[in-house]
C-alpha positions in Angstrom: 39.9 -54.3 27.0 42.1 -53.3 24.3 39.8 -51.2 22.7 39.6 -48.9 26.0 42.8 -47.3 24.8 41.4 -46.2 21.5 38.6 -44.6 23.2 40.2 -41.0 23.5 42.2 -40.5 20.3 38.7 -41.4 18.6 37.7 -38.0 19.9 38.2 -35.0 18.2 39.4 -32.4 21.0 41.6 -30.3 18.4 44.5 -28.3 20.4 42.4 -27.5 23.4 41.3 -23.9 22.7 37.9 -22.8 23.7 36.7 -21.8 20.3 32.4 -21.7 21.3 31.1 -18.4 21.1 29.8 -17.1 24.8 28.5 -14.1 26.0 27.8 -13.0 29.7 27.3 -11.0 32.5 30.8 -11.2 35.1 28.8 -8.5 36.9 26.3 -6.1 37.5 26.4 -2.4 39.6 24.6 0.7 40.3 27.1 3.5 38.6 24.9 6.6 39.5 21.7 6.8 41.5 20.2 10.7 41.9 16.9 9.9 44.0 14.9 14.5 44.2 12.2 15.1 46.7 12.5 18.6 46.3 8.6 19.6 47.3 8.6 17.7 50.3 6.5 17.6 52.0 4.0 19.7 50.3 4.1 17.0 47.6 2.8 14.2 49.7 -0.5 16.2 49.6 -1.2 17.4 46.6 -4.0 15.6 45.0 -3.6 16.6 41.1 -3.0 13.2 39.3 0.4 13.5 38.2 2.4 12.9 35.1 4.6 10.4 35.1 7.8 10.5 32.7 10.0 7.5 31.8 12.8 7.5 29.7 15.5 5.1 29.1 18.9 5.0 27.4 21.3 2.3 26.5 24.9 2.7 26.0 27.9 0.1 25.6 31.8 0.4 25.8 34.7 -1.8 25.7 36.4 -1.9 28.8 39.3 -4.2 28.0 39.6 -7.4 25.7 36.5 -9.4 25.5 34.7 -7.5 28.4 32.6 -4.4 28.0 30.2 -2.4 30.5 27.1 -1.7 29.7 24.9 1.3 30.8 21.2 1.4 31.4 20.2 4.9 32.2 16.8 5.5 33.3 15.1 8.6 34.3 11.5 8.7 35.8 9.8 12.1 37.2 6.3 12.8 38.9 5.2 16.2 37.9 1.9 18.2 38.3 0.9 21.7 37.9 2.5 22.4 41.5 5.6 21.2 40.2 7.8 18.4 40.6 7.1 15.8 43.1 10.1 13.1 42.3 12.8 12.5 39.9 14.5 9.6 39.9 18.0 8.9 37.9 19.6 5.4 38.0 22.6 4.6 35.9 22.9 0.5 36.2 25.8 -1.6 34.8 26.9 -4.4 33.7 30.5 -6.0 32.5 29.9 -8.3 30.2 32.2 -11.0 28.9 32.1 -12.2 25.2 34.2 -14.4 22.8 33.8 -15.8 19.7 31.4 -13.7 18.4 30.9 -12.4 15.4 30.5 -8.0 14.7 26.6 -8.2 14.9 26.1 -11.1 17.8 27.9 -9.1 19.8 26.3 -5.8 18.9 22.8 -7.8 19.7 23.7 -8.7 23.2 25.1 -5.4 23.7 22.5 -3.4 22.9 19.1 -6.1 23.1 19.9 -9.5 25.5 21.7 -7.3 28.1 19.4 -4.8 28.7 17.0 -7.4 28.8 18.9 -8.8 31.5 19.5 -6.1 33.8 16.4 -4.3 33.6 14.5 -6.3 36.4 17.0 -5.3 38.6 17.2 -1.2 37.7 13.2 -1.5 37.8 13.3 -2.6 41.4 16.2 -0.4 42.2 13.7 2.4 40.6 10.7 1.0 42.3 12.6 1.6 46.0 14.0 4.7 45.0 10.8 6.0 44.8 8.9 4.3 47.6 12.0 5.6 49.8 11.0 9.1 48.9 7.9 9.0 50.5 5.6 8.3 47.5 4.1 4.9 46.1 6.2 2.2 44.6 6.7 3.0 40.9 6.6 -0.2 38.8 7.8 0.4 35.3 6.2 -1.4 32.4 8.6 -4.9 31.0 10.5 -3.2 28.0 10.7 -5.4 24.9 14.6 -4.8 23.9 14.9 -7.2 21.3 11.7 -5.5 19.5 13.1 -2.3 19.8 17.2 -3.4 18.6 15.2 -4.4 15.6 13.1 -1.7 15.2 16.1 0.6 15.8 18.1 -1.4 13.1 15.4 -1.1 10.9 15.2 2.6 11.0 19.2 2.8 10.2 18.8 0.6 7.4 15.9 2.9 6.0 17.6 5.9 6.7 20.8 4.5 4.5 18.8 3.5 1.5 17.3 7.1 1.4 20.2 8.9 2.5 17.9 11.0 5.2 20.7 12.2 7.4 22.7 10.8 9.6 21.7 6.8 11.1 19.5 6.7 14.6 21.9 6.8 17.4 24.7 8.3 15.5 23.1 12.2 16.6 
């Protein structure tokens, strides 16, 4: 019985402070959502295959502290010969909460694990947008972030050691 006493200044609990790195999402949020139709209704006729374009962007700021937002911007568009039949512009966001991290950790979460986490939900969001305008569901292709944070770090570090210019997303 004696012993019982002992059992908690055995531990080691320091002075108290959370000191574990952590990183994540507090929340998530459509910022700007631009859904076009503008050859309706012609459009839902035409019978050209058309071409689809995707394109993505991601962008992070600090908002306050240990939180920052960060932006995935896509933009899909359907267009044939006749012209455009949709274009589709979602801006989703996240705050994200990290602490205890060091420069690149949190410049990999940033700009790789949160991406990576919000993209399900902008792909539906896209997928809606679309079906809402009268055409078929889009369903965008998974994106492999983390392949292409390294790839994009890659390229920078190449770029530096051959002093071509300015580093990728520095333009």
């Amino acid at each position: 019985m004696a012993d019982e006493g002992n059992i908690i200044s055995d531990l080691d609990l320091g002075n108290g402070e959370d000191t574990a790195p952590a990183a994540g999402i507090i929340s998530q949020y459509i910022k700007d959502l631009s859904v076009e139709n503008p050859n309706a209704p012609e459009a839902f006729s035409w019978q050209e295959q058309p071409q689809i374009d995707v394109q993505f962007n991601i962008g992070a700021r600090a908002i306050e502290g240990e939180v920052h937002e960060v932006e995935l911007k896509i933009t899909c568009s359907s267009r044939t010969s006749l012209g455009v039949a949709f274009a589709v512009e979602l801006s989703y966001c996240a705050l994200i909460g990290m602490r205890n991290l060091e420069e690149a950790q949190s410049h990999a979460f940033l700009f790789a694990e949160a991406p990576r986490i919000l993209f399900p939900y902008a792909r539906r969001i896209v997928s809606d947008a679309v079906r809402d305008a009268g055409f078929a569901p889009l369903m965008l292709e998974p994106i492999d972030f983390n392949g292409l944070y390294v790839q994009q770090l890659q390229a920078q570090q190449q770029q530096a050691e051959t002093g071509m210019g300015e580093p990728v997303g520095n333009a």
